[in-house]
GUROTOR-934908 format. One record per atom (N, C-alpha, C): residue number from 0; x, y negated, z negated. Coordinates in nm, 3 decimals. Layout:
NUM;X;Y;Z;
...
***
This chain:
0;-3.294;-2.023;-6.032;
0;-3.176;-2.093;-5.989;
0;-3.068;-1.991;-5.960;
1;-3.009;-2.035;-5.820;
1;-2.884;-1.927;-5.825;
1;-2.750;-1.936;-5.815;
2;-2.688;-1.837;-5.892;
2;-2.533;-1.918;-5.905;
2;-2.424;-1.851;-5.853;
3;-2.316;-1.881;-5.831;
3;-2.277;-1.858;-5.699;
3;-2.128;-1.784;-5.793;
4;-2.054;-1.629;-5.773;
4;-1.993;-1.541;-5.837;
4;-1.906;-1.512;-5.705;
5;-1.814;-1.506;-5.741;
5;-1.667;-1.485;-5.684;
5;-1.532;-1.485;-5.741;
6;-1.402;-1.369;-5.690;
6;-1.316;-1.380;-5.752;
6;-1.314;-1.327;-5.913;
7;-1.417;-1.276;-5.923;
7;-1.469;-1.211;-6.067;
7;-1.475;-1.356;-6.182;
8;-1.546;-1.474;-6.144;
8;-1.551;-1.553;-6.161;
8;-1.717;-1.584;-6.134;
9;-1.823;-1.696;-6.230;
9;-1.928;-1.692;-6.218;
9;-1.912;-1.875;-6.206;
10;-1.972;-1.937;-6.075;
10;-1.980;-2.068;-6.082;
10;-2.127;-2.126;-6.158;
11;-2.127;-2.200;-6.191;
11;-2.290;-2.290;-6.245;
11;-2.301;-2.384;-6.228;
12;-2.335;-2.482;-6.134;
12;-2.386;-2.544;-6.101;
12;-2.368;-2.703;-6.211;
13;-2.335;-2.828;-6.181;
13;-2.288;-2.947;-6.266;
13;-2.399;-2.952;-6.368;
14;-2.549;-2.946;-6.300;
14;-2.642;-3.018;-6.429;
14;-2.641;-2.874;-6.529;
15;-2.619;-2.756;-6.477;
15;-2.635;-2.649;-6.606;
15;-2.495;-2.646;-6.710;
16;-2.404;-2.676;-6.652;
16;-2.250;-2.702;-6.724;
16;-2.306;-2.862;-6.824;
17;-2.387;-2.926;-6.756;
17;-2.384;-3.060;-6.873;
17;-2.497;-3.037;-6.963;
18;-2.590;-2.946;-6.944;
18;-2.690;-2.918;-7.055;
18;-2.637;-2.826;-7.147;
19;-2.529;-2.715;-7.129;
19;-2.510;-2.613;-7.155;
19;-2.373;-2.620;-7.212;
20;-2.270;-2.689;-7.163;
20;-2.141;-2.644;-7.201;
20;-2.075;-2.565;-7.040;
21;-1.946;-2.580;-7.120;
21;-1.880;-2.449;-7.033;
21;-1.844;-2.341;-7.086;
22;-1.854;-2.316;-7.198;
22;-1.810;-2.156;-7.286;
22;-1.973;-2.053;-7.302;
23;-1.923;-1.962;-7.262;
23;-2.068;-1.878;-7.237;
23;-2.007;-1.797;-7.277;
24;-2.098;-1.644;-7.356;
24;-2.102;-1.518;-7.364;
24;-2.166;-1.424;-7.272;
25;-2.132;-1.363;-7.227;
25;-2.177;-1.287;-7.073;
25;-2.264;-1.159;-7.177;
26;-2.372;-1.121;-7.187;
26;-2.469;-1.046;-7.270;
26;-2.504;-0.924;-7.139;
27;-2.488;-0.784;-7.137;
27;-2.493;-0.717;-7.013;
27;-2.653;-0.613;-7.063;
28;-2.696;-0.668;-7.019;
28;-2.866;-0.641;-7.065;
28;-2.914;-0.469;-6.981;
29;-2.832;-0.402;-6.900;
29;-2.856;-0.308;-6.834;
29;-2.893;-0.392;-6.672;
30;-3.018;-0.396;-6.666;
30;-3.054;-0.448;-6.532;
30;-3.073;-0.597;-6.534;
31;-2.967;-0.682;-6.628;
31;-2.947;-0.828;-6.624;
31;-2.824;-0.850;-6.672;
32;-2.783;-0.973;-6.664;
32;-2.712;-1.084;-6.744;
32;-2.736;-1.130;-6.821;
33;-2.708;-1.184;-6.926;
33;-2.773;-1.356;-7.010;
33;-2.618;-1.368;-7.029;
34;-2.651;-1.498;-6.973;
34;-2.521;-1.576;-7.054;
34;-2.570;-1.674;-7.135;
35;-2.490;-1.686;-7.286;
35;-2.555;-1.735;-7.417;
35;-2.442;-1.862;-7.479;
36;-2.512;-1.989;-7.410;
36;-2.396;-2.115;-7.435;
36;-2.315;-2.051;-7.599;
37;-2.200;-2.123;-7.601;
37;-2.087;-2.091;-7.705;
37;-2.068;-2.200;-7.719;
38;-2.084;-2.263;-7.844;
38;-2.071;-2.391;-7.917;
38;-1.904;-2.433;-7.935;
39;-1.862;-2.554;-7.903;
39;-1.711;-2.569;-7.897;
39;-1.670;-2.535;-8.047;
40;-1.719;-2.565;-8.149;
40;-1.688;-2.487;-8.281;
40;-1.838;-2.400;-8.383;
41;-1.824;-2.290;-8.296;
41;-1.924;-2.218;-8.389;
41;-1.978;-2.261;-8.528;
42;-1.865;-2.222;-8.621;
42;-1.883;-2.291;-8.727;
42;-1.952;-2.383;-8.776;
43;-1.969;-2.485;-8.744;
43;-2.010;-2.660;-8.692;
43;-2.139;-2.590;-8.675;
44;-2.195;-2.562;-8.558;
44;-2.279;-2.509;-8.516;
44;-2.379;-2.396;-8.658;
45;-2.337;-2.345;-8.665;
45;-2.406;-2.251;-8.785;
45;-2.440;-2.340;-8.882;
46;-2.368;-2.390;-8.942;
46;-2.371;-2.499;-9.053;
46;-2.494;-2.578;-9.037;
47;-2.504;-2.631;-8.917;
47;-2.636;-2.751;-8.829;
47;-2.720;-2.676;-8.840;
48;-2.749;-2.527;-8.785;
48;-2.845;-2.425;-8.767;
48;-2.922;-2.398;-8.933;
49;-2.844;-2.362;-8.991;
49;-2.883;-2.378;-9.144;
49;-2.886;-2.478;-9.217;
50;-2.910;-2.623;-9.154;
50;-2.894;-2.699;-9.287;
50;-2.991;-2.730;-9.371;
51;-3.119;-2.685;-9.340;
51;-3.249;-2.694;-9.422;
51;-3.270;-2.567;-9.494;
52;-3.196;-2.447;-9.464;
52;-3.238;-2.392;-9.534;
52;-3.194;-2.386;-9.660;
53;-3.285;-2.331;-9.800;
53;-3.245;-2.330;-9.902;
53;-3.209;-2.209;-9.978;
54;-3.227;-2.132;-9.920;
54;-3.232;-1.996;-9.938;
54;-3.073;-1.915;-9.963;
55;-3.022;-1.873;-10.039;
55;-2.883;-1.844;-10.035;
55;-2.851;-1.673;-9.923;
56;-2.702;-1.658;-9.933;
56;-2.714;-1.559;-9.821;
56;-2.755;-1.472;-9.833;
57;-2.772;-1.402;-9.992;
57;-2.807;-1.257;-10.075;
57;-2.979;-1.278;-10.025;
58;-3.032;-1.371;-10.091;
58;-3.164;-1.409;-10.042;
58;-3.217;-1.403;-9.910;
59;-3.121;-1.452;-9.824;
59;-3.165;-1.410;-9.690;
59;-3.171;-1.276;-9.600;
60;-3.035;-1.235;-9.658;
60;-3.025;-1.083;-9.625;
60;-3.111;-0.999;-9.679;
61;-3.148;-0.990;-9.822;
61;-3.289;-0.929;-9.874;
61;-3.435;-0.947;-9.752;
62;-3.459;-1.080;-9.753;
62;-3.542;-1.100;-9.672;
62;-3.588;-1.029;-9.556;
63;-3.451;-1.038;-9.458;
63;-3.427;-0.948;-9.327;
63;-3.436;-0.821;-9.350;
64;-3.323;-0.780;-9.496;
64;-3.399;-0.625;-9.437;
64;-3.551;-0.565;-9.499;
65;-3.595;-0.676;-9.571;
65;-3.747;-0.599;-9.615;
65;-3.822;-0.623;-9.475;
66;-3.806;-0.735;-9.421;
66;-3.848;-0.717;-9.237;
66;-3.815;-0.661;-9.210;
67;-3.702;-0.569;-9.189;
67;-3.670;-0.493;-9.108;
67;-3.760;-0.339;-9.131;
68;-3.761;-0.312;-9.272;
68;-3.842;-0.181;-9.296;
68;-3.983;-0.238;-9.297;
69;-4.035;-0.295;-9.299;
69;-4.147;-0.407;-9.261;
69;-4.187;-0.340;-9.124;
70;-4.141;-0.386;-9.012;
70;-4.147;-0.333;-8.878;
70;-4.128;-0.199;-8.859;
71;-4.021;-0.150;-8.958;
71;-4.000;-0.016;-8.888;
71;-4.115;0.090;-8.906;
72;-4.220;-0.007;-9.085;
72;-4.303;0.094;-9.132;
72;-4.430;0.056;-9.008;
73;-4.440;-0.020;-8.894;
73;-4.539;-0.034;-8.860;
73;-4.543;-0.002;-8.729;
***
């Protein structure tokens, strides 16, 4: 799909603005874009994203970084 940039301005198209929002993060990938919808209150958003988990934050952060040396050892 292509979207139409002018005026240092990026247009998108009605049905991607109603699936998506209108607040985006422009992500500059080297030889791309991503733009990454932005939730009207983050917050809100995170909260929804985590609500099953049970895991506290110390717990989770442990987690990640034993993945992280996890991967790095492999």
């Amino acid at each position: 799909m292509e979207v139409e940039a002018g005026d240092g301005r990026v247009y998108l198209p009605q049905k991607l603005r109603d699936k998506f929002g209108d607040r985006f993060e422009l992500i500059d990938r080297g030889d791309r874009i991503v733009l990454l919808p932005v939730a009207d209150d983050p917050l809100e958003a995170l909260r929804d994203e985590f609500d099953d988990v049970d895991e506290s934050a110390t717990e989770l952060r442990g987690r990640a970084r034993q993945d992280a040396i996890d991967d790095a050892g492999s």
